[in-house]
C-alpha positions in Angstrom: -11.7 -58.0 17.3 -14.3 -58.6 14.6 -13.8 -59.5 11.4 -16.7 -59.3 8.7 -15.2 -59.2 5.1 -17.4 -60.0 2.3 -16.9 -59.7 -1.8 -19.4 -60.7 -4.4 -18.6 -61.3 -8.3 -21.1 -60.2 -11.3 -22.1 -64.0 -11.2 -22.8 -63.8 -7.6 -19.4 -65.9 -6.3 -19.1 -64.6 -3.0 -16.0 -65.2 -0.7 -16.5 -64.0 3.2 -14.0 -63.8 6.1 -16.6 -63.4 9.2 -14.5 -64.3 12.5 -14.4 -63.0 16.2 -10.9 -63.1 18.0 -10.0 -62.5 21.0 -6.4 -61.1 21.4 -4.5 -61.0 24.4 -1.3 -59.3 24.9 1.2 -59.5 28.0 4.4 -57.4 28.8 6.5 -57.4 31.8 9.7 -55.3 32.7 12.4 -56.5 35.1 14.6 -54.1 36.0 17.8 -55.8 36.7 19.9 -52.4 38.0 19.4 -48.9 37.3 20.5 -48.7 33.9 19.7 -52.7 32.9 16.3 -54.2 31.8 14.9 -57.3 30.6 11.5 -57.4 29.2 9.2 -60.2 28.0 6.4 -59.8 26.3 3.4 -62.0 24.5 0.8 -60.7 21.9 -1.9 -62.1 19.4 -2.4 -60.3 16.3 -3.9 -61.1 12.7 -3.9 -60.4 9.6 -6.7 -60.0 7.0 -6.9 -61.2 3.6 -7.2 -58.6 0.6 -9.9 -58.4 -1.4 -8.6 -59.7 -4.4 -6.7 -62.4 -2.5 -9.8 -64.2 -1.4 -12.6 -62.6 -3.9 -14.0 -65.8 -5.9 -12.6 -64.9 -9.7 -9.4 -64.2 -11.8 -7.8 -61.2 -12.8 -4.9 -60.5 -15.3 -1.7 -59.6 -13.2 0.0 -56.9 -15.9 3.0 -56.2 -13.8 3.7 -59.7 -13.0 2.6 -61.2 -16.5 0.2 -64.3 -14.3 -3.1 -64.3 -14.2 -4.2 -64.3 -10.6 -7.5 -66.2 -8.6 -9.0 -64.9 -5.7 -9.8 -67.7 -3.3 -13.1 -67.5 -1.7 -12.3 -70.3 1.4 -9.3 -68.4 2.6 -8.9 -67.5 6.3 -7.6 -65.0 8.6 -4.3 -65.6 10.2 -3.4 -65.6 13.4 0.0 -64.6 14.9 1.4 -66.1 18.4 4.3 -63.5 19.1 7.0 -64.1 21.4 9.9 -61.7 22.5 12.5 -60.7 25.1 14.8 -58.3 25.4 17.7 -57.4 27.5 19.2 -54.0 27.5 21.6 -51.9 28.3 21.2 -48.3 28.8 24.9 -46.9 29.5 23.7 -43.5 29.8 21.5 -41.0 28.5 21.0 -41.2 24.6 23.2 -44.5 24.8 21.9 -48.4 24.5 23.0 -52.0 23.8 20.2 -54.8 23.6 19.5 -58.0 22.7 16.3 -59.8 21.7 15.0 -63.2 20.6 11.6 -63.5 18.9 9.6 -66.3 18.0 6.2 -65.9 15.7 3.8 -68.8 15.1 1.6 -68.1 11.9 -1.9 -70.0 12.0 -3.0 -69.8 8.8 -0.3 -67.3 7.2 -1.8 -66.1 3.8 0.4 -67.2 1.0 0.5 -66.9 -2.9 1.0 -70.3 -4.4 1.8 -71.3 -8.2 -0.4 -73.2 -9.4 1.0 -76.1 -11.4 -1.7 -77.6 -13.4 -2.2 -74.6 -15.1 -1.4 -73.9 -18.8 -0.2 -70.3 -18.4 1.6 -69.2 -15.5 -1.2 -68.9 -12.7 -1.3 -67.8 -9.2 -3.8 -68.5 -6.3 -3.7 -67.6 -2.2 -3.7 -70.7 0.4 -3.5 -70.6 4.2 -0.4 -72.6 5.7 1.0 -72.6 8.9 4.1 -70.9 9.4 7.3 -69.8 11.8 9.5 -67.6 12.2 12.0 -66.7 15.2 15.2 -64.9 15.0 17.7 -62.7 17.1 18.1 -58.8 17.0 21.2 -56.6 17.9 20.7 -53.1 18.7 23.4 -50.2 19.7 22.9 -46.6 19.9 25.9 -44.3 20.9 26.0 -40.5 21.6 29.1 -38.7 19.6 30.2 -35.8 22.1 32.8 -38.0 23.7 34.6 -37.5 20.1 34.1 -33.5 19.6 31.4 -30.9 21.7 30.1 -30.0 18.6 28.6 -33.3 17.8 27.2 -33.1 21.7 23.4 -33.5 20.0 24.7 -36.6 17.1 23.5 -40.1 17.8 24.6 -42.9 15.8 23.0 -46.3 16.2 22.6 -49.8 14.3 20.6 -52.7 14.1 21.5 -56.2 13.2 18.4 -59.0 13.0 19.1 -62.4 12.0 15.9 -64.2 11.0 15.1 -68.1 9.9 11.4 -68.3 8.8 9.2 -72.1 7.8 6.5 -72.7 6.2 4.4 -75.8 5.1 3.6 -75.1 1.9 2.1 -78.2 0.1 4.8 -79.3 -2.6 
């Protein structure tokens, strides 16, 4: 994927994301029975800055009351994502699972207060981050309890998640 991102400011301050990624993705199904599955899967994505967040000047922030700086050296990030899943499928319409996740941010965009300033002042760095975590999911069909509710699903989803990040105190 291409990236080619490029802002310039009345006093000719440019900031410019211009990167080529490759991104590779892998997913694979093991069906344990019939009605069981675990999967694994691996994917790179990115994300791209916004123009403000790395256009090279300041703008007033009304809704936040900060004034807010574009910052022209900021990067793209990259995402290393990790999953697996096991689940269930009791029968038609019907499912229990459970999945672990880990995400590895390379560069993970983040809005930073900037403490030398007079007023209160924000800018946008690139730290590396993590996050991994552990999802629930069940999905049951109602017409055991009453024929009319033959075509009712109920279902839930539980996701614990622990997130890092190294932001520069």
């Amino acid at each position: 994927e291409n990236t080619d991102q490029t802002v310039v400011n009345e006093a000719d301050s440019t900031g410019a994301i211009q990167e080529f990624d490759i991104l590779p993705a892998l997913n694979a199904v093991y069906a344990v029975t019939d009605q069981m599955n675990v999967r694994a899967a691996y994917g790179r994505t990115l994300a791209r800055a916004s123009f403000r967040e790395f256009a090279p000047f300041a703008y007033y922030d009304f809704l936040n009351n900060q004034i807010t700086l574009g910052n022209a050296d900021l990067e793209r990030t990259l995402v290393d994502n990790v999953d697996v899943r096991w689940e269930w499928f009791l029968r038609p319409g019907e499912l229990l699972a459970v999945s672990g996740f880990f995400k590895n941010f390379r560069g993970a965009i983040v809005q930073q207060l900037n403490p030398g300033a007079v007023n209160r002042e924000v800018s946008f760095d690139n730290v590396d981050a993590r996050v991994f975590g552990a999802e629930f999911e069940a999905r049951k069909r109602l017409d055991t309890v009453a024929d009319v509710l033959r075509h009712v699903e109920v279902g839930g989803n539980f996701t614990l998640t622990y997130s890092q990040a190294d932001i520069d105190p």
